[in-house]
GUVEXDO-49653 format. One record per residue: residue in one letter; x, y, z of N, C-alpha, C, CB in turn. Coordinates in steps of 0.1 Angstrom, whole numbers, padded with zeros to 4 digits, always signed. Glycine has a CB too. Layout:
GUVEXDO-49653
aXYZXYZXYZXYZ;...
This chain:
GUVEXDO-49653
x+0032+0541+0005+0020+0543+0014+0022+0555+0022+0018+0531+0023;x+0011+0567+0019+0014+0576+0027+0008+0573+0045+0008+0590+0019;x+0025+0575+0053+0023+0578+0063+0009+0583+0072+0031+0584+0063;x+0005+0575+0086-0006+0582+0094-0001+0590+0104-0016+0572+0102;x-0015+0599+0105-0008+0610+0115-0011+0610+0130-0011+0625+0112;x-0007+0615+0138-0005+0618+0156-0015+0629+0159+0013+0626+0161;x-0027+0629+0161-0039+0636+0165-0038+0640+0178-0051+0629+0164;x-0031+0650+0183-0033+0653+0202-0051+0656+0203-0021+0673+0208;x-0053+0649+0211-0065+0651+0213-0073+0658+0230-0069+0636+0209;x-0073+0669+0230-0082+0672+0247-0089+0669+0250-0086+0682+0252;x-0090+0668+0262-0100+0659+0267-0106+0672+0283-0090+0640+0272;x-0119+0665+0288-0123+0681+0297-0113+0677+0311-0145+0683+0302;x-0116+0689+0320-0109+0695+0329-0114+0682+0342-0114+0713+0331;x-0126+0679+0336-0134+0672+0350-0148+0666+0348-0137+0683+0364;x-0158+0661+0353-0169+0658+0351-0178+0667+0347-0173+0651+0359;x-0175+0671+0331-0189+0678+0327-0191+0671+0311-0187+0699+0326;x-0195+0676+0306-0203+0674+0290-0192+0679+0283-0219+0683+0287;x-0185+0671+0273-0177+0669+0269-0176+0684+0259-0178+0655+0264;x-0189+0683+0250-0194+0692+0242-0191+0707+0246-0208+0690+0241;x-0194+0704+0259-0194+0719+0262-0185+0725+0262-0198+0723+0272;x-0171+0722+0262-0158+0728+0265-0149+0725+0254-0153+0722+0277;x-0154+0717+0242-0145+0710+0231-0152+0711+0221-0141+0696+0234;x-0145+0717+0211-0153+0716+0192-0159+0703+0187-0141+0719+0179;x-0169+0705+0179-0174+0692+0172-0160+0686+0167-0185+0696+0158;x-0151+0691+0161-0136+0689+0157-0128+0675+0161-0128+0701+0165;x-0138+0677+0177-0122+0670+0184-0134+0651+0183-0114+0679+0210;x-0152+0655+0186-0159+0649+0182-0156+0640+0169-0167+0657+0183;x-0156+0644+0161-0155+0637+0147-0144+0630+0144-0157+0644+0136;x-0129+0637+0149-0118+0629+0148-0122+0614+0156-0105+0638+0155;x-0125+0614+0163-0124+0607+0178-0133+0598+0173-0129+0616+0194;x-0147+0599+0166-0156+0586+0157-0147+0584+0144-0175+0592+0151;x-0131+0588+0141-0128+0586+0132-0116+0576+0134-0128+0597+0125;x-0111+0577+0147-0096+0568+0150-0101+0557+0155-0085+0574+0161;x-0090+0545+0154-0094+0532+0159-0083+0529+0170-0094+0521+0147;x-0071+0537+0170-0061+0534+0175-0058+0551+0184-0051+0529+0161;x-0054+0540+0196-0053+0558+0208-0040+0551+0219-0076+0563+0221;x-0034+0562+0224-0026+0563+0234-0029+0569+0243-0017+0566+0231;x-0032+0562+0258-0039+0569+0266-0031+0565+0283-0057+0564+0264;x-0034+0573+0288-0030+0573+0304-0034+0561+0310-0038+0585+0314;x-0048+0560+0311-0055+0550+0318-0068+0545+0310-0059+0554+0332;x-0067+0533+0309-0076+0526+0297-0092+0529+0301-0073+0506+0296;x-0095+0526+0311-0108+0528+0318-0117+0539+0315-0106+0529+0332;x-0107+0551+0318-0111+0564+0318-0113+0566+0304-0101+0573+0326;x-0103+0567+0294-0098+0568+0286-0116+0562+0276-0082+0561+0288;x-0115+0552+0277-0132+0546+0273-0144+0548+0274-0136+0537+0277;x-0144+0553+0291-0153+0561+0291-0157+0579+0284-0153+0560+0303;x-0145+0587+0285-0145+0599+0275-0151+0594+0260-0129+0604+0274;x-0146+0581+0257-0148+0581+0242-0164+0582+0240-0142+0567+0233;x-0170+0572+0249-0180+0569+0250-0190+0583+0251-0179+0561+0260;x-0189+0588+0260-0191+0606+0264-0194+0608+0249-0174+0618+0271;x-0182+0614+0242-0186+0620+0231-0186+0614+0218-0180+0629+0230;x-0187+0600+0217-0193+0596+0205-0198+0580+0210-0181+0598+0192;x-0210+0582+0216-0215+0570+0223-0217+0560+0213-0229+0571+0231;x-0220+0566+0198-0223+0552+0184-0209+0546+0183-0228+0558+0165;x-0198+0551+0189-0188+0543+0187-0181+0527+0194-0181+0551+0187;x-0183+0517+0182-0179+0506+0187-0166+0504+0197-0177+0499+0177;x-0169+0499+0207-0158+0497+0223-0148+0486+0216-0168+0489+0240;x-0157+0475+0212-0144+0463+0210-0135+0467+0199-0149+0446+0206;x-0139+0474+0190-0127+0483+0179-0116+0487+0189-0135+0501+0172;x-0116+0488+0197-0106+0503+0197-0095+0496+0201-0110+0518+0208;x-0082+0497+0196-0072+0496+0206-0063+0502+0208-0067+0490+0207;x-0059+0501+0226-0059+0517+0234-0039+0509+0234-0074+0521+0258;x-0031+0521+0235-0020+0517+0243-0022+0528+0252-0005+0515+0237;x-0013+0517+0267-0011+0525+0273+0005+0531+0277-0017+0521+0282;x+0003+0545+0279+0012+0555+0286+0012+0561+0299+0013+0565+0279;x+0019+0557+0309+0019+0562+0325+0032+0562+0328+0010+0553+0337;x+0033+0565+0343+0046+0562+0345+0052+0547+0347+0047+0569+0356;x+0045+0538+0347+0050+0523+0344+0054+0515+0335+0046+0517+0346;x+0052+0529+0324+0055+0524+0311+0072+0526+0307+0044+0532+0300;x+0076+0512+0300+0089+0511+0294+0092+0524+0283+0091+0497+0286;x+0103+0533+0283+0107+0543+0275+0108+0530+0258+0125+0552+0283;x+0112+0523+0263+0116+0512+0246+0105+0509+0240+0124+0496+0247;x+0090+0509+0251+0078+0507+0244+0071+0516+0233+0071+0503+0253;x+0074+0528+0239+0069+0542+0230+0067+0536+0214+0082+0556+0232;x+0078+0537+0205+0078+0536+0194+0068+0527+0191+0090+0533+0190;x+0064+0518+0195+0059+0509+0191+0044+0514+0191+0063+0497+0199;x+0039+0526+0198+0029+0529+0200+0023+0539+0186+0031+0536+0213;x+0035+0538+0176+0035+0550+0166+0033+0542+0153+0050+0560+0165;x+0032+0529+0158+0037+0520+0149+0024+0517+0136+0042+0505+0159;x+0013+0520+0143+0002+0522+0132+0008+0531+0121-0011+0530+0139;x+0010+0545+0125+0011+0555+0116+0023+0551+0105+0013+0570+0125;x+0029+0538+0108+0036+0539+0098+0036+0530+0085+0045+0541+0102;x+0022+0528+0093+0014+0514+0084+0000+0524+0073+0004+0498+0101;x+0004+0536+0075-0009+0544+0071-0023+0547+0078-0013+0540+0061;x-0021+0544+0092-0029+0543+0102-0035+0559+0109-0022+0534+0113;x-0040+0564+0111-0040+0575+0120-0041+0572+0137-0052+0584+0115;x-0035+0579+0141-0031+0576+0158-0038+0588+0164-0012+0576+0163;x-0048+0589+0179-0051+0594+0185-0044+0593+0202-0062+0593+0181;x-0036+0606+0206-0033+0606+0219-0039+0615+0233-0022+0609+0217;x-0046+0605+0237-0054+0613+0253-0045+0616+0263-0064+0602+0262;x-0052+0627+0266-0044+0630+0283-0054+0627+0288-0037+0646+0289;x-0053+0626+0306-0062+0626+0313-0068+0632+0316-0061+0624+0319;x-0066+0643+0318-0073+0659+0314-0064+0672+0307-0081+0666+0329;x-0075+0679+0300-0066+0692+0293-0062+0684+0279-0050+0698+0303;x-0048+0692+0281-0042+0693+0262-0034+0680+0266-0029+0711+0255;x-0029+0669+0253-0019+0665+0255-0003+0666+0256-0020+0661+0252;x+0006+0667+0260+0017+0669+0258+0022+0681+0267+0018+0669+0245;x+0016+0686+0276+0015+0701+0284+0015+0697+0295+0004+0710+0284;x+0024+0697+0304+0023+0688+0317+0016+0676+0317+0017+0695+0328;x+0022+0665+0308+0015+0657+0307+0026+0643+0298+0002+0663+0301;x+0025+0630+0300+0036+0627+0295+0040+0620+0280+0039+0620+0304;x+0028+0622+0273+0022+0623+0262+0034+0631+0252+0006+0629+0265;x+0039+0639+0258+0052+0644+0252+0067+0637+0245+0057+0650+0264;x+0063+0627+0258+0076+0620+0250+0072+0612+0238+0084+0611+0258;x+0061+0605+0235+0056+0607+0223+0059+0612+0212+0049+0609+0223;x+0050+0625+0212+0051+0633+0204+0063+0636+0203+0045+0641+0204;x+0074+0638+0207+0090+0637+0203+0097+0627+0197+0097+0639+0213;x+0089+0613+0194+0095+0604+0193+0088+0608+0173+0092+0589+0205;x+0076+0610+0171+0065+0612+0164+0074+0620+0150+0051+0622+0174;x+0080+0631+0159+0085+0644+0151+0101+0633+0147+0087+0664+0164;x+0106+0626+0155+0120+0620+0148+0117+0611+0140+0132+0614+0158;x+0101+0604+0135+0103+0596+0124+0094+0601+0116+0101+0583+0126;x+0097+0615+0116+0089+0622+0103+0074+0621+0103+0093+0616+0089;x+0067+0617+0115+0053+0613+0116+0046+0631+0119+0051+0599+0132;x+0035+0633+0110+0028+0645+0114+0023+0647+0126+0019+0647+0108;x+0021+0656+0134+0018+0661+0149+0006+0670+0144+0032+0670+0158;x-0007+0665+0152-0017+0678+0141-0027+0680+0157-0030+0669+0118;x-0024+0691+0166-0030+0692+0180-0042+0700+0177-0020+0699+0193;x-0051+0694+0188-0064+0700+0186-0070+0710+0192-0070+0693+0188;x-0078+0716+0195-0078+0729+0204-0092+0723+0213-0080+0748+0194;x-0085+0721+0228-0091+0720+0235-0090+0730+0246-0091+0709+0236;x-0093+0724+0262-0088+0733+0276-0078+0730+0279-0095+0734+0288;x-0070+0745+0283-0055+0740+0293-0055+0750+0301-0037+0738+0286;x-0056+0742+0310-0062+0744+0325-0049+0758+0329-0061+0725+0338;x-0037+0753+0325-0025+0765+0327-0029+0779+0315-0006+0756+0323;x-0031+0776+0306-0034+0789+0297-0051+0795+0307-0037+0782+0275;x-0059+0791+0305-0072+0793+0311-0069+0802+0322-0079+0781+0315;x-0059+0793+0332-0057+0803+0346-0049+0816+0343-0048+0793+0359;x-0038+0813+0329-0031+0825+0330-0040+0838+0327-0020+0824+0320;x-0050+0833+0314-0055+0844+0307-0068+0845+0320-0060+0841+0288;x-0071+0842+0328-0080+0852+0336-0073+0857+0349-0093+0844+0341;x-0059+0855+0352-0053+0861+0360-0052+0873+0363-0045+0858+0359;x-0049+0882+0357-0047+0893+0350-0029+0900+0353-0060+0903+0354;x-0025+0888+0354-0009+0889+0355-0005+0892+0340-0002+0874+0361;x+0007+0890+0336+0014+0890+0325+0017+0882+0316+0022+0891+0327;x+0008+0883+0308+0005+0875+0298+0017+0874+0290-0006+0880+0291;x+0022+0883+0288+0034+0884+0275+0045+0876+0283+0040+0903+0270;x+0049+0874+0295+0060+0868+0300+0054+0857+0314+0071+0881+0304;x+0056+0848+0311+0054+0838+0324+0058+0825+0321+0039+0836+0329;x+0058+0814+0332+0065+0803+0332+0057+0793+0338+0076+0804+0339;x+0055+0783+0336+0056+0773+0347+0064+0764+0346+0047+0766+0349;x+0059+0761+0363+0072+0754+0369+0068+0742+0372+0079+0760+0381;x+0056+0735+0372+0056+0721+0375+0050+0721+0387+0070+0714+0375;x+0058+0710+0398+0058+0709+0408+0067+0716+0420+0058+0701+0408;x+0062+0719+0428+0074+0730+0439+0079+0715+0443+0067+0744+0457;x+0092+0719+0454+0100+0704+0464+0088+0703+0472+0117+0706+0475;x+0088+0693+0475+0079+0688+0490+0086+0690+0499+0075+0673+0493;x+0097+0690+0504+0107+0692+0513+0106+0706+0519+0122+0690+0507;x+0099+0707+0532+0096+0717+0534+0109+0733+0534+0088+0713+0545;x+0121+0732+0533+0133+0742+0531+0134+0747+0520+0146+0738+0533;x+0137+0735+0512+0139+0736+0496+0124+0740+0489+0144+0718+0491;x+0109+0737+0499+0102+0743+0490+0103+0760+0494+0087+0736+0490;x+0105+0761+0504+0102+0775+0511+0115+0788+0502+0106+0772+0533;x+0125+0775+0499+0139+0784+0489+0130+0786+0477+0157+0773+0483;x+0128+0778+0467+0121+0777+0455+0111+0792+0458+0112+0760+0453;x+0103+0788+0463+0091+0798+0463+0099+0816+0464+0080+0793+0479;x+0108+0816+0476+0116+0828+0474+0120+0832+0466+0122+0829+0479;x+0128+0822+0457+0137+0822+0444+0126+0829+0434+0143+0805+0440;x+0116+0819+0434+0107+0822+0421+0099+0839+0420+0094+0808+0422;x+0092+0844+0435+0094+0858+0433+0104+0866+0429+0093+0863+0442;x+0114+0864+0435+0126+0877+0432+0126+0876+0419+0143+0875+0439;x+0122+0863+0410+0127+0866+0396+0113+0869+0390+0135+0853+0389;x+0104+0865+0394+0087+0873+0393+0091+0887+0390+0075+0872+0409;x+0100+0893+0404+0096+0909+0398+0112+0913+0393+0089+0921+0411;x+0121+0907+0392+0136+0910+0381+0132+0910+0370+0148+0900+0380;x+0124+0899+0363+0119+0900+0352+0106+0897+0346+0125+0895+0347;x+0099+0903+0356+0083+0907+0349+0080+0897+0345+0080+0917+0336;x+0080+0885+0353+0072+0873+0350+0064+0866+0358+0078+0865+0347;x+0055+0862+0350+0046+0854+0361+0051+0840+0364+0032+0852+0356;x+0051+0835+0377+0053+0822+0377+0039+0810+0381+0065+0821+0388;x+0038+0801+0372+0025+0795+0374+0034+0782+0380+0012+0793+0359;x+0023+0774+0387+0025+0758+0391+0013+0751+0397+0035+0756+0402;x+0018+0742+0400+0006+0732+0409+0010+0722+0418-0001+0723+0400;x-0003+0717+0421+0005+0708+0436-0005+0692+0437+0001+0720+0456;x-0001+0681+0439-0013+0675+0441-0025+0671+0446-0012+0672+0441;x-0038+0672+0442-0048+0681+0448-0050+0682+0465-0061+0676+0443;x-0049+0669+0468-0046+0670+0491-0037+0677+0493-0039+0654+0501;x-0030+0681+0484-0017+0687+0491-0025+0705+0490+0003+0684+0480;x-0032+0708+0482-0035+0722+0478-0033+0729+0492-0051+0725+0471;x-0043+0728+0501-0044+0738+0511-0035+0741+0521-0052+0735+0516;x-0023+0731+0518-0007+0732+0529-0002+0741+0517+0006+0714+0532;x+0003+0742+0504+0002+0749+0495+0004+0764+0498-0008+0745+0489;x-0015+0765+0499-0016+0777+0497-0014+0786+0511-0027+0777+0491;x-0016+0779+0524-0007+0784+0531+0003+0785+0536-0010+0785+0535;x+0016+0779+0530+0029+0783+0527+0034+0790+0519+0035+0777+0526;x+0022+0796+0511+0023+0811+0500+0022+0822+0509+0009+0812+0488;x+0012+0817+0517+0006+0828+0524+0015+0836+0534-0007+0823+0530;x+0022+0824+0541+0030+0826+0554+0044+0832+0546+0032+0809+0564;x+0047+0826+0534+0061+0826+0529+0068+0842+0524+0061+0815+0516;x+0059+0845+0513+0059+0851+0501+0053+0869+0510+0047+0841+0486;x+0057+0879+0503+0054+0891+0508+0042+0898+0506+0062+0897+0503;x+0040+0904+0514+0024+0912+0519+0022+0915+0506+0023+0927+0530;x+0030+0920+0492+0026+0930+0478+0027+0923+0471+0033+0941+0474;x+0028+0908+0471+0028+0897+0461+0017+0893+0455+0032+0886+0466;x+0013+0896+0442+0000+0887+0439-0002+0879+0437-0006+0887+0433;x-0008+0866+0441-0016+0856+0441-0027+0849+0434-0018+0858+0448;x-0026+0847+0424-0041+0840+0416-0041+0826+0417-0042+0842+0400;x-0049+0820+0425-0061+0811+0425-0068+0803+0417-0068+0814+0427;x-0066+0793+0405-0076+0797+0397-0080+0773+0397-0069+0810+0377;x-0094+0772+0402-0093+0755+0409-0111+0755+0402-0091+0753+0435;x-0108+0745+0398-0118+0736+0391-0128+0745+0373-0133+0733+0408;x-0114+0744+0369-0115+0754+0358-0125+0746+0351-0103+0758+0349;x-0138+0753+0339-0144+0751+0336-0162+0743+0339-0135+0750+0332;x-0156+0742+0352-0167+0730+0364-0181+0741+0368-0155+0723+0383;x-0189+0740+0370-0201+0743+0379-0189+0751+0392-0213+0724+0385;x-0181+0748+0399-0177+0749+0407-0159+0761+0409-0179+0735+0410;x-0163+0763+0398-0150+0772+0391-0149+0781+0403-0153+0783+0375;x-0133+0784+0407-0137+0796+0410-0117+0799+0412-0152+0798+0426;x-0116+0813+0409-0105+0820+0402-0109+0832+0409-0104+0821+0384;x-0093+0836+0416-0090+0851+0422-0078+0856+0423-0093+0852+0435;x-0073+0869+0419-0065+0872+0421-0062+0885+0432-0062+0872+0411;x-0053+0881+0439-0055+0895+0453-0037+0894+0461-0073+0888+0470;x-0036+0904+0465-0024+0904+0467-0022+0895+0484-0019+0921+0466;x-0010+0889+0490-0009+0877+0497-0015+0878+0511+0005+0874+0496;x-0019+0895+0515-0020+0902+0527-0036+0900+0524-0012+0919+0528;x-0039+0903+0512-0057+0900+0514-0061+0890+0511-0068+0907+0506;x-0051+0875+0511-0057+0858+0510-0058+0858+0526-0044+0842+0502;x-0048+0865+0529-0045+0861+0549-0063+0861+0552-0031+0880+0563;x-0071+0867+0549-0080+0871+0550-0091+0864+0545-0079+0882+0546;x-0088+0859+0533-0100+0850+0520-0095+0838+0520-0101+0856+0502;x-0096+0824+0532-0089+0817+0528-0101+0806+0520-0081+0813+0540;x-0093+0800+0508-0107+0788+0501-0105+0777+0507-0108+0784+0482;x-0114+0768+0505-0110+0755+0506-0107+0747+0490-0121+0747+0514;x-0095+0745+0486-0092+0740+0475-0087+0722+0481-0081+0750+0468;x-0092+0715+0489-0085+0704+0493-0092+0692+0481-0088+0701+0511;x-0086+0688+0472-0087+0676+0464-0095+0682+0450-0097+0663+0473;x-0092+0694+0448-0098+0703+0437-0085+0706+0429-0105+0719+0443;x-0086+0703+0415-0076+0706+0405-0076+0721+0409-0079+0701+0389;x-0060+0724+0411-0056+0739+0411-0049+0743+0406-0054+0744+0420;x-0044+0757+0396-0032+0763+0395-0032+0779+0401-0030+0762+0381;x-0017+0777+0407-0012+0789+0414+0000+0794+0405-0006+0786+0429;x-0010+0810+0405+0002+0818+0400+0006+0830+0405+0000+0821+0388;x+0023+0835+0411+0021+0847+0413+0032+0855+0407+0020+0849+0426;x+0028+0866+0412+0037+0883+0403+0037+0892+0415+0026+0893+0387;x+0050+0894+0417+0055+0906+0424+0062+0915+0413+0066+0901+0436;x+0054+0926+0418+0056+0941+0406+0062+0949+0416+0039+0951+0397;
C-alpha cells in the first residue's frame, strides 16, 4: 500500500476571503482531505467551511496540536498516512511549520519516510521582509524578544550590532497587547540611524507597513495595540 502524504496547508493572515490571498490549489486539496491537524478545532472548521462550504463537517476528523498537547501523541497524528490516507496540516494563520508548532510534525513526517508536499500560501514574516526594503539576501528571525525588561533591552542591543557586523536584517514579533510597549522600547533603545520596519495586519483592509529610520518613528507613532505585527530592523 502506497503510503499518504502531509499537505502543509495556509491558511489567511485574519478575517478576509480566503480566495483572495490563497490559490484554487490549496481550495481543492482541502475538498479533498478528510483527515487534518489543527491548532484549534473551532477555528480550524470554520476556515474549512470559508473555502469549501459543500464540504461535509461530520466527515472530518481534526487532531489537535497546541501547546497542551503530549510530544508521544504526535505520531499518532501521521497515523492515517500510513494506512494510505492523505493528511492535511493547519496553522492558525500563515504557513505551517514557520513559527508555528506544526513543525514538530512535519519532522516526525520526514523520519517515517512520509511525503511533506507545502502549499504556497501567506507568511506574514516573508511578506513583511519583501516589502521592507531591508536585506533580502541576509536576515533572521528571532521569535520572541525576553519580556524581562534588561534582558530584553541586552537582546535588542545585541541584535543591532550584529544587524550591521553582518548585513543582516533582524525580524521578530511580540504578542499583539504587548505591540505598543514593543515598539517604544525600539524607539527609546536602539539608535537614531537604525531602521525600523513596521509591517501589522498584512494582507487586511487595514494593512499598513513602514520603514523609516528610529529618529523619524520618535515622530510617527502607530497604534499597533492587538494588531498582528512584525518588526524588523537594519543598522547599515
Amino acid at each position: 500500500m502506497d503510503q499518504g502524504k502531509l499537505y502543509l496547508i495556509p491558511t489567511t493572515l485574519g478575517e478576509n476571503d480566503p480566495l483572495a490571498v490563497l490559490p484554487q490549489t490549496v481550495k481543492n486539496k482541502i475538498s479533498e482531505l478528510r483527515y487534518f491537524i489543527v491548532e484549534n478545532e473551532k477555528t480550524a472548521r470554520r476556515f474549512i467551511k470559508m473555502i469549501c462550504p459543500e464540504k461535509s463537517q461530520p466527515s472530518l476528523i481534526l487532531y489537535t496540536l497546541n501547546k497542551h498537547t503530549e510530544s508521544s501523541e504526535l505520531p499518532e497524528f501521521l497515523n492515517p498516512c500510513l494506512k494510505g490516507e492523505d493528511v492535511g496540516l493547519l496553522s492558525e494563520a500563515g504557513c505551517p511549520g514557520v513559527a508555528d508548532p506544526g513543525a514538530d510534525v512535519v519532522h516526525i513526517a520526514h523520519q517515517q519516510n512520509i511525503k511533506v508536499i507545502p502549499l504556497v500560501g501567506p507568511s506574514s514574516i516573508l511578506l513583511a521582509m519583501m516589502a521592507s526594503g531591508m536585506n533580502g539576501q541576509r536576515f533572521a528571525f528571532k521569535g520572541y524578544l525576553p519580556i524581562d525588561k534588561q534582558e530584553r533591552k541586552k537582546e535588542l542591543k545585541r541584535l543591532e550590532r550584529w544587524s550591521l557586523e553582518q548585513n543582516e536584517s533582524q525580524i521578530f514579533i511580540e504578542t499583539p497587547y504587548r505591540n505598543n510597549k514593543l515598539l517604544d522600547d525600539l524607539i527609546q533603545l536602539l539608535d537614531s540611524n537604525t531602521e525600523l520596519c513596521v509591517a501589522c495586519d498584512l494582507t487586511l483592509s487595514t494593512e499598513f507597513i513602514k520603514t523609516m529610520p528610529i529618529l523619524a518613528w520618535k515622530k510617527n507613532i502607530v497604534d499597533l495595540h492587538k494588531r498582528p505585527t512584525i518588526f524588523i530592523i537594519h543598522k547599515r
